[in-house]
SEDREN-965494 format. One record per residue (C-alpha): z, x, y. Coordinates in Angstrom, 3 decimals, decimal comma. Each point is the difference from the previous one (the first is absolute). Layout:
BEGIN
> Z/X/Y
...
END
This chain:
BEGIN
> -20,894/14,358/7,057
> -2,655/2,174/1,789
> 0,961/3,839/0,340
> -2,323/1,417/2,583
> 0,484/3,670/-1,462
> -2,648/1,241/1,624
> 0,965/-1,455/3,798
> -0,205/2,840/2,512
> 0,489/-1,621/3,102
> 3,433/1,423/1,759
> -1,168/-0,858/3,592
> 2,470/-3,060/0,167
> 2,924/1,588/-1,262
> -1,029/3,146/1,948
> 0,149/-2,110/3,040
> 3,228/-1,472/-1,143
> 1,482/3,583/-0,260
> -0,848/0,804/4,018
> 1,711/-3,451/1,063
> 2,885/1,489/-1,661
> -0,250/3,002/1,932
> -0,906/-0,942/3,268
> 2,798/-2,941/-0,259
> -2,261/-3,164/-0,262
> 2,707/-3,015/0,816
> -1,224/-2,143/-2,355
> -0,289/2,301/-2,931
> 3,678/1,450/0,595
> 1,816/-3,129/0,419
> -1,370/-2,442/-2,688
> 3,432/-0,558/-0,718
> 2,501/0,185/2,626
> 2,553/0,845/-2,870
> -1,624/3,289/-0,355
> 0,142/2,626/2,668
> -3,383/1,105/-0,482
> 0,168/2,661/2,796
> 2,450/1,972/-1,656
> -0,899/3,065/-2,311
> 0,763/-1,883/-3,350
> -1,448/-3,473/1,052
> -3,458/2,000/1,051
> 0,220/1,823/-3,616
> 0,347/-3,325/-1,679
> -3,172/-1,548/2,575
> -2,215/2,598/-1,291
> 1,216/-0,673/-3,653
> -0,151/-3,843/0,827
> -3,903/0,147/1,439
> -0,723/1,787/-3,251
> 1,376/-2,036/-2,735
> -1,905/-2,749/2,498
> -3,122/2,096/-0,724
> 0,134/0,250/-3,559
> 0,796/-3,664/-1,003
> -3,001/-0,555/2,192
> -2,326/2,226/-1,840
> 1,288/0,186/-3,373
> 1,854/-3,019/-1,092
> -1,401/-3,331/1,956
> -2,902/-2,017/-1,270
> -2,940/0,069/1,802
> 0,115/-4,025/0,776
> 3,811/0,364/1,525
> -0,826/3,411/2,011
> -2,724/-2,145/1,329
> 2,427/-2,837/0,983
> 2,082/2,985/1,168
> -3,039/1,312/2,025
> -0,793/-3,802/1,332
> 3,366/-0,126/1,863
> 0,964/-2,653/-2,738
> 2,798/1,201/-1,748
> 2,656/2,488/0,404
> 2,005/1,927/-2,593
> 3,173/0,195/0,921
> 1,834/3,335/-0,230
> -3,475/1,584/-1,998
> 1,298/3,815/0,387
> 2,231/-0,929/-2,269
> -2,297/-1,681/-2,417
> -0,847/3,366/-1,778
> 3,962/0,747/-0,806
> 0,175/-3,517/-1,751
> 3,111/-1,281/1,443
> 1,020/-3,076/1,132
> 1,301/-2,180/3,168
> 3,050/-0,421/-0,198
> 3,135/-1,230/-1,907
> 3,393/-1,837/-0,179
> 2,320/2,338/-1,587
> 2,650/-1,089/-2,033
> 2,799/1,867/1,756
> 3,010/-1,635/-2,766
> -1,618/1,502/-2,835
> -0,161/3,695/1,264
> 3,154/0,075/1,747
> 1,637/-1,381/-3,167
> -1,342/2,254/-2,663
> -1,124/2,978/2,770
> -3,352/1,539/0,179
> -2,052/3,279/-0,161
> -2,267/0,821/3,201
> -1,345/3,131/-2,088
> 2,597/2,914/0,988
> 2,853/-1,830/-1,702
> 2,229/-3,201/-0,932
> 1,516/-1,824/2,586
> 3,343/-1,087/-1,198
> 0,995/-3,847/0,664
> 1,761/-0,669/3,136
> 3,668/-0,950/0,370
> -0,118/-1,122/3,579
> -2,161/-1,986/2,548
> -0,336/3,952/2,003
> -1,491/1,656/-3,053
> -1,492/-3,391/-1,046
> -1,699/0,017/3,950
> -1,065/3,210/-0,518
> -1,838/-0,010/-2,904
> -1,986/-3,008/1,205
> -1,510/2,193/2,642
> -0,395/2,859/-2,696
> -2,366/-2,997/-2,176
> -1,628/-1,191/2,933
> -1,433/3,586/0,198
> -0,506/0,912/-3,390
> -1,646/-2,752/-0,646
> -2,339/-0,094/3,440
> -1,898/2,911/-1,562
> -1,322/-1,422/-2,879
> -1,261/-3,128/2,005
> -2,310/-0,421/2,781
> 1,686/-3,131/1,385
> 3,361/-1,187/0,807
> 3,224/0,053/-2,166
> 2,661/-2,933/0,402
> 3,036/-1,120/-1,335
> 0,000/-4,100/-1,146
> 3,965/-0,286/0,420
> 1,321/2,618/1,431
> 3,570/-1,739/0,728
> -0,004/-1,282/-3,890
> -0,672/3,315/-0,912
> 2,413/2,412/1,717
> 2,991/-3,074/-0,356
> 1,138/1,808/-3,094
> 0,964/3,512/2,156
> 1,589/-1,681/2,952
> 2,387/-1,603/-2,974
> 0,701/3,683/-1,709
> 0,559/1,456/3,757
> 2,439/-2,614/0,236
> 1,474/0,279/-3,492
> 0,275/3,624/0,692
> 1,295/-0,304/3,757
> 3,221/-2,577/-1,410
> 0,703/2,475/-2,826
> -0,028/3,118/2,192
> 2,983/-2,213/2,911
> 1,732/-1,499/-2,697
> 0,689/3,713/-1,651
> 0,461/0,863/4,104
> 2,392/-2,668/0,779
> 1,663/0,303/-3,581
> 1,814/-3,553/0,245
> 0,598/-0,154/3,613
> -2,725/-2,733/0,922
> -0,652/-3,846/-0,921
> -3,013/-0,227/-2,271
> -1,653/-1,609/2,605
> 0,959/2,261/2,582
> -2,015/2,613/-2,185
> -2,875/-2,053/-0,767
> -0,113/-0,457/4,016
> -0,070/3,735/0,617
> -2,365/0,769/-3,259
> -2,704/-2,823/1,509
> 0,117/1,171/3,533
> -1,092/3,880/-1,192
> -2,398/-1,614/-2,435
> -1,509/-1,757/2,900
> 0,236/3,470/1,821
> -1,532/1,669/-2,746
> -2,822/-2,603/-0,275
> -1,010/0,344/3,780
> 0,019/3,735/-0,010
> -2,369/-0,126/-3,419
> -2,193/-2,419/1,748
> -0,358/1,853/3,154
> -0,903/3,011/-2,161
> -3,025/-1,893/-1,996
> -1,002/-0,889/3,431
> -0,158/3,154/1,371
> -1,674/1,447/-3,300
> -2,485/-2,599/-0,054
> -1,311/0,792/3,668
> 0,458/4,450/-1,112
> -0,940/-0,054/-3,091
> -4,032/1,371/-0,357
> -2,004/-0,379/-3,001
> -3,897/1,171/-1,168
> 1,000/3,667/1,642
> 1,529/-1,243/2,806
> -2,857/-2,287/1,262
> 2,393/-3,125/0,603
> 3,141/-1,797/-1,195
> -0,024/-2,074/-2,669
> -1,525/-3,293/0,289
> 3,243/-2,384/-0,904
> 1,000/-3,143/-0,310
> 3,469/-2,043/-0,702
> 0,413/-3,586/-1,101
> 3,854/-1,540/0,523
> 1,693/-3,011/0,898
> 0,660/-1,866/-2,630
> 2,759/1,572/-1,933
> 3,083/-2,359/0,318
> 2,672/2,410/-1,448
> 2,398/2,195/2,478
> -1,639/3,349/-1,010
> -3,330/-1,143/0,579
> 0,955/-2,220/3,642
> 1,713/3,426/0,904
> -3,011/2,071/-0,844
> -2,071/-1,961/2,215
> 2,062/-0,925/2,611
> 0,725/3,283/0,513
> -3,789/1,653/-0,144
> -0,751/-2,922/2,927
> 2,940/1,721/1,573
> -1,416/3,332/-0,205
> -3,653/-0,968/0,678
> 1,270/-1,738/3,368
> 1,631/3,692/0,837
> -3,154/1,846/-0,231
> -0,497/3,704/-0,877
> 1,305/2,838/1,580
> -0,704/-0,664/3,256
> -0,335/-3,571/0,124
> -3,826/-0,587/-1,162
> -1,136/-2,699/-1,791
> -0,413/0,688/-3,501
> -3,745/-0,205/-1,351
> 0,998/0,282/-3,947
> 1,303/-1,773/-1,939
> -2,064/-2,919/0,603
> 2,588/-3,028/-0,686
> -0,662/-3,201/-1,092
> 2,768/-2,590/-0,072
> -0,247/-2,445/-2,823
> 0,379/-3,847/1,718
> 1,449/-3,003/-2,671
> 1,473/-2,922/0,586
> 3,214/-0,579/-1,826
> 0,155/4,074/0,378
> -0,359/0,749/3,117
> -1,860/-2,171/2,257
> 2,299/-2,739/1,116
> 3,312/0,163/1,484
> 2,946/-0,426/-2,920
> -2,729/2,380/-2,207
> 2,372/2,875/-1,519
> -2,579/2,556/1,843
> -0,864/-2,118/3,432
> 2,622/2,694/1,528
> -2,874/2,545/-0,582
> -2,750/-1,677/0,951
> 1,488/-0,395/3,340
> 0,546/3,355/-0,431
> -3,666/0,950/-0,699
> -1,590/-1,795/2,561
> 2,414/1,768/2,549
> -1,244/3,496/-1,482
> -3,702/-0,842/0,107
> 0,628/-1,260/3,458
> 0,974/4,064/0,988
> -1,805/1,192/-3,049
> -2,843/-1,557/-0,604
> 0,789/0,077/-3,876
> 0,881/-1,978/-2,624
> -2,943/-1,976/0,072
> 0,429/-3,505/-1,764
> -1,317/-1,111/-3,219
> 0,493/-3,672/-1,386
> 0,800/-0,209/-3,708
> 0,018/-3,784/0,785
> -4,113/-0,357/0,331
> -1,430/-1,657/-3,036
> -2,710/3,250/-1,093
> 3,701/1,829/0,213
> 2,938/-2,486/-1,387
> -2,468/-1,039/-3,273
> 1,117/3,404/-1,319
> 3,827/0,431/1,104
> 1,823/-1,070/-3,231
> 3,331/0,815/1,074
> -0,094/3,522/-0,315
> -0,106/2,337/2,541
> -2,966/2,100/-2,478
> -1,728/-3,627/0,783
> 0,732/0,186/4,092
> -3,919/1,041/1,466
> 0,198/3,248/1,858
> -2,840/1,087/2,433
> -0,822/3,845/0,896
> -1,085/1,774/3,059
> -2,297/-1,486/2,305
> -0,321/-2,937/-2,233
> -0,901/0,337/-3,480
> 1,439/-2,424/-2,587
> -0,341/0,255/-4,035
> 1,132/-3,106/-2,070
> -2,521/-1,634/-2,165
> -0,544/1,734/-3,331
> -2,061/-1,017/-3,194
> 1,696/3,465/-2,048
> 3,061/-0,272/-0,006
> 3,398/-0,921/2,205
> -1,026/-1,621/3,682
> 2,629/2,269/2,055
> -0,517/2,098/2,805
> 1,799/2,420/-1,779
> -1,730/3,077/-1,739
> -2,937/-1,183/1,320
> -2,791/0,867/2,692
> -3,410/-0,614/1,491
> -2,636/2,277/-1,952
> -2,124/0,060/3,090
> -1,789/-1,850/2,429
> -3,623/-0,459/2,071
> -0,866/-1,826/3,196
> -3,140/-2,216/0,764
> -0,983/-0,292/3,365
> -0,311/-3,354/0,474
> -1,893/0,466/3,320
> -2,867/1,508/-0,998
> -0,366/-2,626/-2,268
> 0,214/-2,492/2,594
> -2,598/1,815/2,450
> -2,087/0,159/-2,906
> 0,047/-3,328/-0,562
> -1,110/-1,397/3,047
> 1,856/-2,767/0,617
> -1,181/-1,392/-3,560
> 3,190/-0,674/-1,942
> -1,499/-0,169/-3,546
> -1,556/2,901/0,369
> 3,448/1,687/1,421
> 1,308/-1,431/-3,737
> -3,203/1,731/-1,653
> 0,596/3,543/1,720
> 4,270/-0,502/-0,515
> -0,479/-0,321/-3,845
> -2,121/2,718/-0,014
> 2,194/2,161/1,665
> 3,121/-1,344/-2,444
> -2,210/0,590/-2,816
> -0,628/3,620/0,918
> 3,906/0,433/1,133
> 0,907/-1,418/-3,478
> -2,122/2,792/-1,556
> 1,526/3,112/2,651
> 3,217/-1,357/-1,194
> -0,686/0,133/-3,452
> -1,564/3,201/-0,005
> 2,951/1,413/1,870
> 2,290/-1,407/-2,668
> -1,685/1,753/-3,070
> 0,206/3,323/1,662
> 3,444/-0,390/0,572
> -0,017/-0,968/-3,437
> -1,044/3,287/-1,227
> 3,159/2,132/1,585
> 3,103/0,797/-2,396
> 3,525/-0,886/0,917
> 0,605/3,552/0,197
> -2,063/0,219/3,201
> 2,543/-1,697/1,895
> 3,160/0,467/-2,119
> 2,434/-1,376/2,659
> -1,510/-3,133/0,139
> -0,447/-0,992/-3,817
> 2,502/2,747/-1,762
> 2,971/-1,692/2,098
> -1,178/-3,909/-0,227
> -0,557/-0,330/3,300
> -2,974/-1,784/-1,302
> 0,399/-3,217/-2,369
> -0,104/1,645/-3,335
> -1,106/3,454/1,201
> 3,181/1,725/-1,845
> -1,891/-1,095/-3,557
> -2,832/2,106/0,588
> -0,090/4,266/-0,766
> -1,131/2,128/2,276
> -3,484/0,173/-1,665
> 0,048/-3,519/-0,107
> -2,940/-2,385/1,597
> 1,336/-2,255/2,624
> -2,161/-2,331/-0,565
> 2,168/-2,766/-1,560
> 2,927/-0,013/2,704
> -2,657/0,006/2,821
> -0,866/-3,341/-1,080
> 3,184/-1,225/1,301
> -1,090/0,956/3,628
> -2,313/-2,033/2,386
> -3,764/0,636/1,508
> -0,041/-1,350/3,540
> -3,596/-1,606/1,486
> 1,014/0,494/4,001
> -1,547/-1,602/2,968
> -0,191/0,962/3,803
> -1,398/-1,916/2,920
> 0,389/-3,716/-0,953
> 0,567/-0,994/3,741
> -3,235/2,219/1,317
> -2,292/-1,709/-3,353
> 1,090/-3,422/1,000
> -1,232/0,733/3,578
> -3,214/1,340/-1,568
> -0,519/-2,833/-1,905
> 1,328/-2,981/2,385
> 0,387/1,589/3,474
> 3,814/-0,452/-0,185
> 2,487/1,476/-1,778
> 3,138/-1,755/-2,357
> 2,293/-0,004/3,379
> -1,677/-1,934/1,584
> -1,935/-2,714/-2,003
> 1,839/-2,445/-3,380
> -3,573/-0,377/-1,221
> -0,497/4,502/0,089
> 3,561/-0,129/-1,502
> -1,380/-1,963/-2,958
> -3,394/1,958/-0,473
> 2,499/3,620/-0,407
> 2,269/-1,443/-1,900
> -2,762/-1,433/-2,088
> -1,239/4,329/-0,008
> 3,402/1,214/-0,985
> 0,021/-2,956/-3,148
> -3,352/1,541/-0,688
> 1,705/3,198/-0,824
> 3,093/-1,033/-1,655
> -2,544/-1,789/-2,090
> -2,115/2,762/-1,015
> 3,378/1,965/-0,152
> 1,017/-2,491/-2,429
> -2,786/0,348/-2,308
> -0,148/3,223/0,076
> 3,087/0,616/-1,893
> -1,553/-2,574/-2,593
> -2,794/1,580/-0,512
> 1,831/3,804/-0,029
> 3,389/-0,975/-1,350
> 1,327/2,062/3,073
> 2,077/-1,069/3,032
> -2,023/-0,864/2,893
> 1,008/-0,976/3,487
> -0,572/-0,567/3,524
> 1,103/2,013/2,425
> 0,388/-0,489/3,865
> -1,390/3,582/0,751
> 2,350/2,004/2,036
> -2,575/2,046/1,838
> 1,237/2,696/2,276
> -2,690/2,699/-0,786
> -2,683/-2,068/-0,892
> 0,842/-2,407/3,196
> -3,212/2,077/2,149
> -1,833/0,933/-2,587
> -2,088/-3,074/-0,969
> -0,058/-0,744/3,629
> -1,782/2,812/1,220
> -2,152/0,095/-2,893
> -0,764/-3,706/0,758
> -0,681/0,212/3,930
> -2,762/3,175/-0,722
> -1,812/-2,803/-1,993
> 0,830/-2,685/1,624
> 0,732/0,325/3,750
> 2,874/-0,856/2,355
> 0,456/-3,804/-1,346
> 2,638/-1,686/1,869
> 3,206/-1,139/-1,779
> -1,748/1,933/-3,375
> -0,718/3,691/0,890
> 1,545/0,376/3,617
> 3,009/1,541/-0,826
> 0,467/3,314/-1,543
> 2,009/-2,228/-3,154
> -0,395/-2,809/-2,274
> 3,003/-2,313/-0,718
> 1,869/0,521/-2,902
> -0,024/-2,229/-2,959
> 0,242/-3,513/0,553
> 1,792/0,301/3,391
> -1,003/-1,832/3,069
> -1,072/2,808/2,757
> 2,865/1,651/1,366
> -1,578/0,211/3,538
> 0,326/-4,074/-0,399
> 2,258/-2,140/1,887
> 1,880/-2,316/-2,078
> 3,600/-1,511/-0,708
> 2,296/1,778/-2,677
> -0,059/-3,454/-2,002
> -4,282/-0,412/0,304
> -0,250/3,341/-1,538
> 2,412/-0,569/-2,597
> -1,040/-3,236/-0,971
> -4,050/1,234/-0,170
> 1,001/3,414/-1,559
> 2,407/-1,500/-2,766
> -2,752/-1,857/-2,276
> -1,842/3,886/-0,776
> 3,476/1,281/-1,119
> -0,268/-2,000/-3,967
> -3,337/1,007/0,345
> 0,333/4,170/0,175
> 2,481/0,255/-2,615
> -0,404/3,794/0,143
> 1,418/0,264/2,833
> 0,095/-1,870/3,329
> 2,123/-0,112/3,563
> 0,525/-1,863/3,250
> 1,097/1,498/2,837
> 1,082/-1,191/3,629
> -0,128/2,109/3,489
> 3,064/-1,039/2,065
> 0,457/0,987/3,506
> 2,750/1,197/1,694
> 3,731/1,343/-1,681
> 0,488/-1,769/-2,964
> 3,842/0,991/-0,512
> 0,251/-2,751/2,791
> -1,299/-2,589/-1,985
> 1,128/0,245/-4,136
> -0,777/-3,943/-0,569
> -3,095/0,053/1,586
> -0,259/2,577/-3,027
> 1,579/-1,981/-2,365
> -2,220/-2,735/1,103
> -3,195/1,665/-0,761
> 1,438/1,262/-3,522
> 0,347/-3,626/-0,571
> -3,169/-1,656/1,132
> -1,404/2,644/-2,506
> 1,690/-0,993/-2,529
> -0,409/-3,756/0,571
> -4,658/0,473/-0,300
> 0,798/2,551/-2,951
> -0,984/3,244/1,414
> 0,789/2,871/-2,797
> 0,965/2,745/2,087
> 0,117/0,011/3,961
> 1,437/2,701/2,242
> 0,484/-0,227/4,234
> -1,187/2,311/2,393
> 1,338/1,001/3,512
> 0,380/3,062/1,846
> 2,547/2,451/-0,946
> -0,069/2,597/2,087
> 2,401/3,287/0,681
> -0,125/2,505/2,846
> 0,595/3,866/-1,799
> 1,481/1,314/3,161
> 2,934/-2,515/0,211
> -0,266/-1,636/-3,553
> -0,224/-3,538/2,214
> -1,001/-2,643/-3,169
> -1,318/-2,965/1,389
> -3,126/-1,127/1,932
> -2,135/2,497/2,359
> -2,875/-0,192/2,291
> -1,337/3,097/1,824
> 3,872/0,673/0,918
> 3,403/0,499/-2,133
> 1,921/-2,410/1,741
> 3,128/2,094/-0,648
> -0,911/3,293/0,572
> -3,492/0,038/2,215
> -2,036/1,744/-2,176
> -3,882/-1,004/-0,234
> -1,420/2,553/-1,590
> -2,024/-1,869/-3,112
> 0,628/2,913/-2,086
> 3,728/-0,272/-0,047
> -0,495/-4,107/-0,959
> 0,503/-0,478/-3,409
> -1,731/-3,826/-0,878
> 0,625/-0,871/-3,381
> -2,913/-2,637/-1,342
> -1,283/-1,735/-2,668
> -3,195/1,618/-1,453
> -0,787/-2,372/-2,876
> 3,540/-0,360/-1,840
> 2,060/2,969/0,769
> 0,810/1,028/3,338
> -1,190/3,145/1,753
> 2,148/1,923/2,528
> -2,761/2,227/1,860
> -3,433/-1,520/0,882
> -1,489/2,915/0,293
> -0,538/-0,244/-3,563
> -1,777/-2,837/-0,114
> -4,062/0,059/-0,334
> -1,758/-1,833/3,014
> -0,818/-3,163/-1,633
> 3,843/-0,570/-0,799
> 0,705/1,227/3,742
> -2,840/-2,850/1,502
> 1,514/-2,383/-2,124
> 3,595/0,459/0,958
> -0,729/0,134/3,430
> -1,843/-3,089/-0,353
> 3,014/-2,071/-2,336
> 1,038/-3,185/2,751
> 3,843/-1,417/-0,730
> -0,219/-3,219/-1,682
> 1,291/-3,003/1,970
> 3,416/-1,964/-0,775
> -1,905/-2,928/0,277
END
């Protein structure tokens, strides 16, 4: 580890600092979660360029800053590097609602109902946003809070039958004690709704990042739970918006769910009816083989993703759960440069991508030990309270070495489609024989992936990079070197991960089909999505239909886009051009246009940076046929 002590050279993050000031687009809105023009996101920006600064100078190698400095891989979220924290995690919410928990100014006393239980879901979410960099999620969110819709209920028949005193049939009692439960359950839902989209973490720089896994619980409390958040979700917030957190993934398995006479098919109806207003849940299929070869039976076993995408299963320490567990941290190679470096020679694109892996395997590694060196006590809501496998074993002096080794370091990848057209002249869309040489690229990184965790007894993976800030950055860098290269460096983008370009016309079931093989392949984390055109609340088993073929070619996680649009001056939901066709308004600035960024949805575009605005203006609906 090189520590550049003596580096003097503050004219980059001195230029950073004005783009700040004078409101440089791209700086502000790296993440469109973030309002970076506000007071307290521009505080953070100037905090964020720093820590950027210092890793830089004082804690990269000199052979991965020059990789850095090469435009060959990116370090993702590196202003956090210096704190030590990780991604992200999936937080067992049974354990500290059973027992209660501490978030440092007190105990929390256990719940006993699904309001308070509701509410102090949204009070973990926070707490424990601040000692991570990444997302926070919740594996089984319906399994979990089933236990406080029964005590609400419990405590709802006890209160009429001491009303009533005699007067009703037991099961005129149980009747009215359900129907307030179910009353009670809505109104809680609606609240961790609402707190989820209010609630600000990091000094007020954004809402948590959150995620909720359901679908799958079979009992009454836990179909009432979610049939009743879908309910909510479908209602929108105050005045109708579409709500951007949580994000919600609906768990899809046969004999559960899936097919009609399933105890749960009731609510997956139900689901794809929300996502239809919604745009949430998004779908993930505990049926795929990389996902069912863990599911023993138990919903600890069910796979759970997070966020945009990320997934954490495999695990050579200790229990393979989602649960407890996170991703450590993650780095992205560009593929392209690799490819324009290459020449069209496709051995030599294998020489320059092992080189690259070799030196991401190191960055990784290097990250890892300095996270190594922090005490639990640094981030005593995340370890003190177990939100982390095993973290409640360790004092607050404590290394956290050990428990870390439960987590997962992530080799990313961004560009395939623009590298294949570097190397071949056509991209995976549109040629079988591309489609074999990037799914050959990918397998080269599980691969390496693979071995890596041999040869470090740590968790390794693949992940399909979710690149919202990074999506311009390796293009621009690329086109000053390169030139305006058509299908490669003409846009202001490159195409995330694996997927086939979005500006690309194609069927719903082509894309599925060609994207499905990368998904066992980026175990880390992967996602397919579809653009739809037109209202989908017209069409659910067009929906439904698209769930399914995803199912059938063993996609892990897949979500649909369409427009979801909302006019503030007459709170008209549905679709809008230049005009609200109820009230007449066509002023863009009253539009609200709620889209998919890269897994959550944004409700303002103004916050997204100009690559993300190029590429969603250049995203083509994908054909029925």
């Amino acid at each position: 580890m090189t520590f550049d002590k003596g580096c003097n050279n503050l004219e980059i993050l001195i230029e950073s600092f004005k783009e700040i000031v004078d409101e440089n687009k791209d700086i502000l809105n790296e993440n469109a979660n973030v309002d970076g023009r506000s007071p307290l996101g521009k505080m953070n920006k100037f905090a964020s360029e720093s820590g950027k600064w210092f890793t830089d100078h004082f804690l990269l190698s000199e052979d991965v800053r020059k990789f850095i400095d090469d435009n060959i891989l990116y370090i993702h979220d590196k202003d956090f590097y210096p704190t030590g924290t990780t991604t992200c995690c999936q937080i067992p919410l049974d354990k500290l609602l059973a027992r209660g928990f501490n978030t440092g100014h007190g105990s929390i006393r256990p719940p006993k109902s699904i309001q308070t239980a509701m509410a102090l879901a949204s009070i973990i979410f926070q707490s424990n946003q601040n000692t991570q960099h990444g997302g926070q999620s919740y594996q089984k969110f319906d399994y979990d809070l089933a236990p406080y819709i029964r005590l609400t209920y419990e405590s709802n028949q006890a209160s009429i039958q001491k009303l009533v005193n005699g007067k009703l049939t037991y099961e005129e009692v149980d009747r009215i004690a359900w129907e307030d439960t179910r009353r009670q359950t809505y109104q809680a839902c609606e609240a961790f709704i609402h707190n989820a989209n209010s609630m600000h973490s990091r000094g007020g720089g954004q809402v948590p990042f959150v995620s909720i896994n359901y679908g799958t619980d079979t009992s009454p409390e836990g179909r009432l739970l979610v049939e009743e958040l879908l309910k909510a979700t479908k209602s929108g917030l105050g005045n109708g918006e579409t709500p951007i957190f949580p994000i919600q993934i609906f768990k899809v398995k046969e004999g559960i769910n899936f097919n009609e006479g399933d105890p749960n098919y009731d609510l997956f109806q139900l689901a794809l009816e929300t996502t239809s207003e919604r745009l949430f849940p998004n779908f993930s299929f505990l049926d795929a083989p990389f996902n069912q070869q863990y599911d023993d039976g138990t919903p600890e076993s069910e796979v759970a993703y997070m966020g945009c995408r990320t997934r954490v299963m495999g695990n050579i320490h200790g229990k393979e759960t989602s649960v407890g567990r996170g991703n450590l941290s993650f780095s992205s190679i560009n593929l392209v440069k690799l490819g324009l470096n290459a020449k069209k020679n496709i051995s030599k694109f294998y020489e320059l991508l092992h080189q690259a892996v070799d030196i991401t395997i190191k960055q990784l590694l290097e990250r890892f030990q300095f996270q190594c060196t922090k005490t639990a006590g640094e981030f005593s809501f995340l370890y003190s309270q177990g939100v982390w496998r095993d973290g409640e074993k360790l004092n607050p002096n404590d290394s956290v070495s050990e428990v870390l080794k439960q987590g997962t370091l992530s080799i990313g990848f961004i560009g395939l489609a623009e590298t294949l057209v570097a190397l071949t002249g056509k991209h995976h869309g549109e040629c079988e024989e591309t489609l074999d040489l990037g799914y050959n690229i990918i397998r080269c990184l599980k691969e390496r992936a693979e071995q890596a965790t041999i040869d470090h007894q740590l968790n390794f993976s693949v992940i399909a990079t979710p690149a919202e800030g990074l999506s311009g950055k390796f293009t621009k860098i690329d086109r000053d070197q390169f030139g305006n290269i058509e299908g490669i460096t003409d846009k202001d983008y490159y195409t995330n991960s694996f997927h086939i370009p979005v500006e690309y016309n194609i069927s719903i079931f082509e894309k599925i089909r060609r994207e499905a093989p990368f998904h066992k392949l980026c175990l880390a984390g992967h996602i397919t999505y579809i653009e739809l055109d037109g209202n989908a609340r017209t069409n659910i088993k067009a929906l439904e239909k698209i769930v399914r073929a995803m199912k059938e070619k063993h996609i892990g996680y897949g979500s649909i886009n369409h427009p979801v649009d909302r006019c503030i001056t007459c709170d008209y939901n549905g679709i809008i051009g230049n005009t609200c066709p109820n009230c007449g308004e066509t002023e863009e600035l009253n539009f609200e246009r709620i889209r998919r960024i890269t897994g959550y949805l944004v409700g303002d575009l103004k916050r997204w940076n100009n690559a993300k605005l190029q590429e969603e203006g250049k995203r083509v609906k994908h054909r029925n046929s």
